[in-house]
C-alpha positions as CSV (number, residue, x, y, z in Angstrom):
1,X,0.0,0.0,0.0
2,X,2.9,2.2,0.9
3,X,3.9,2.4,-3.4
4,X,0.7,3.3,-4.6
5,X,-1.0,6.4,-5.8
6,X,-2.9,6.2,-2.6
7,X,-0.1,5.9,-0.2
8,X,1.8,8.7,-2.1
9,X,-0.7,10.8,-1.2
10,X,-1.0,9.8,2.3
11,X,2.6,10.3,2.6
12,X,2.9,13.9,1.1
13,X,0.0,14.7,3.4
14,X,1.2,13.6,6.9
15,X,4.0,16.0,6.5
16,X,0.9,18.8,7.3
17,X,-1.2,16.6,9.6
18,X,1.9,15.4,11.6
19,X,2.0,17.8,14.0
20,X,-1.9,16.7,14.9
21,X,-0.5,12.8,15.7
22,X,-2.0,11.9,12.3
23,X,-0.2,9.2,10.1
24,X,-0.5,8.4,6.7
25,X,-3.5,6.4,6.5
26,X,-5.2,9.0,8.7
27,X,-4.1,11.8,6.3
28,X,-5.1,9.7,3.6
29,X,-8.3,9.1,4.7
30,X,-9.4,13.1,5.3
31,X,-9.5,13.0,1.8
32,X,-12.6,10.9,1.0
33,X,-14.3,12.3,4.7
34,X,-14.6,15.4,2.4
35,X,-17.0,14.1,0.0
36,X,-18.9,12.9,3.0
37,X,-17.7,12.2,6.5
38,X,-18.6,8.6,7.2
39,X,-16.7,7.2,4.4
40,X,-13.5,8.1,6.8
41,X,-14.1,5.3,8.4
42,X,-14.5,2.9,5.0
43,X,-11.1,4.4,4.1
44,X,-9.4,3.7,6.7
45,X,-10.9,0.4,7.1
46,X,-9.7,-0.3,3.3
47,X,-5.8,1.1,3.9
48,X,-5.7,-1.2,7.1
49,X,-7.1,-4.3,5.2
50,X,-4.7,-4.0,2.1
51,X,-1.8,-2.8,3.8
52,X,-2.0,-4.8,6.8
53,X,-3.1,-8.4,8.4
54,X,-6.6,-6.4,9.6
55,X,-8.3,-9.2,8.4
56,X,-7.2,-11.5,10.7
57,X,-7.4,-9.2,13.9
58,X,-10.4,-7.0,13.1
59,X,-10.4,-3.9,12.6
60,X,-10.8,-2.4,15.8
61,X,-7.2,-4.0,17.1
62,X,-5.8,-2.9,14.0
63,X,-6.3,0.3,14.6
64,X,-5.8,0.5,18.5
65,X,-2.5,-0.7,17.3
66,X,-1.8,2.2,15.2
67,X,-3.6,5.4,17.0
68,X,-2.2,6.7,20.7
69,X,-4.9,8.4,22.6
70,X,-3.8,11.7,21.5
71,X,-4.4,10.8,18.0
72,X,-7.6,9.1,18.4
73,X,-9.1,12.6,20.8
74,X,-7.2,15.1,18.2
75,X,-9.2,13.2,15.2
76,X,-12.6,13.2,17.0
77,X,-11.7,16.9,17.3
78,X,-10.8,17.8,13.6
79,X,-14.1,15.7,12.4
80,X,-16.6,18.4,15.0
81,X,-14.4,21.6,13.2
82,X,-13.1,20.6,9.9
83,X,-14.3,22.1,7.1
84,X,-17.5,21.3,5.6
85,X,-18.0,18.3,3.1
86,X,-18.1,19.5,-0.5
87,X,-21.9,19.3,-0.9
88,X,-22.1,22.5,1.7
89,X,-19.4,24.4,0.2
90,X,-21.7,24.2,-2.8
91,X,-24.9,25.3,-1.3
92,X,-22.6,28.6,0.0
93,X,-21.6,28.9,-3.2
94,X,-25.0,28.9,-5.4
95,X,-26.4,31.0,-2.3
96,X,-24.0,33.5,-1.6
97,X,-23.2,33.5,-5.8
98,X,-19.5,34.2,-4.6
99,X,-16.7,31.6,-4.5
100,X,-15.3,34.3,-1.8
101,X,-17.4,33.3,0.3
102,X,-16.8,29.4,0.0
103,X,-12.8,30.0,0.4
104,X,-13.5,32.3,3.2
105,X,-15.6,29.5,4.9
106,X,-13.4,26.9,4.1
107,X,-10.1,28.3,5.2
108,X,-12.0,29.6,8.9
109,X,-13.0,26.2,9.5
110,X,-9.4,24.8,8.1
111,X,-7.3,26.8,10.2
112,X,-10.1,26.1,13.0
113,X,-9.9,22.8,12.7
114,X,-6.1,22.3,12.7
115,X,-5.6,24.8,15.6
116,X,-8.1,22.5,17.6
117,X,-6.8,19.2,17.2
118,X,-3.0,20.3,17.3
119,X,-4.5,21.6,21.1
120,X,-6.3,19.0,21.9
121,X,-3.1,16.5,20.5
122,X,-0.4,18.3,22.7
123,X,-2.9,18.4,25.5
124,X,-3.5,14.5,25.6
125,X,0.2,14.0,25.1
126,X,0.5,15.5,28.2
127,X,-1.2,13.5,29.9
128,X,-0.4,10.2,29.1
């Protein structure tokens, strides 16, 4: 998994979500969690079964195995700010008539977002 398109993707973007305890997968999987948020958890579920034995564990131990509690509390926290999924950047959009408006919105809840979890991250690294 770790020489496809996929993982090279997940790779460039855990240099940016690093600093939040994401890894690649996680990174990887923020990508299809914009389209709609519950397919986060069907792309993580589909890195962990290709690149790793998940199928003989479940998925749950495969990924206690791979997420620390400050991980695990800073993605619960990105998923409440994050920006919106596409579908709501286009209802701003054909609303407001303004793609100022939609980069305005989606950078707020962006920088939101990251600000929140890299908190929350350094916080739970604290104490554990």
């Amino acid at each position: 998994m770790n020489y496809t398109f996929a993982g090279y993707i997940g790779h460039g973007l855990q240099y940016v979500f690093a600093p939040l305890g994401f890894n690649w997968q996680i990174s990887l999987s923020l990508i299809p969690a914009f389209a709609a948020r519950e397919t986060a958890v069907a792309a993580l579920a589909t890195v962990y079964a290709v690149g790793d034995d998940a199928d003989t564990v479940g998925m749950g131990h495969a990924l206690a195995g791979k997420f620390s509690l400050a991980s695990a509390l800073s993605l619960l926290v990105w998923f409440a700010v994050a920006p919106q999924c596409m579908s709501t950047l286009a209802v701003i959009r054909l609303e407001t008539r303004s793609w100022r408006n939609v980069a305005i919105s989606f950078s707020y809840m962006f920088v939101s977002a990251y600000t929140a979890s890299l908190l929350t991250c350094n916080i739970a690294r604290w104490f554990t």
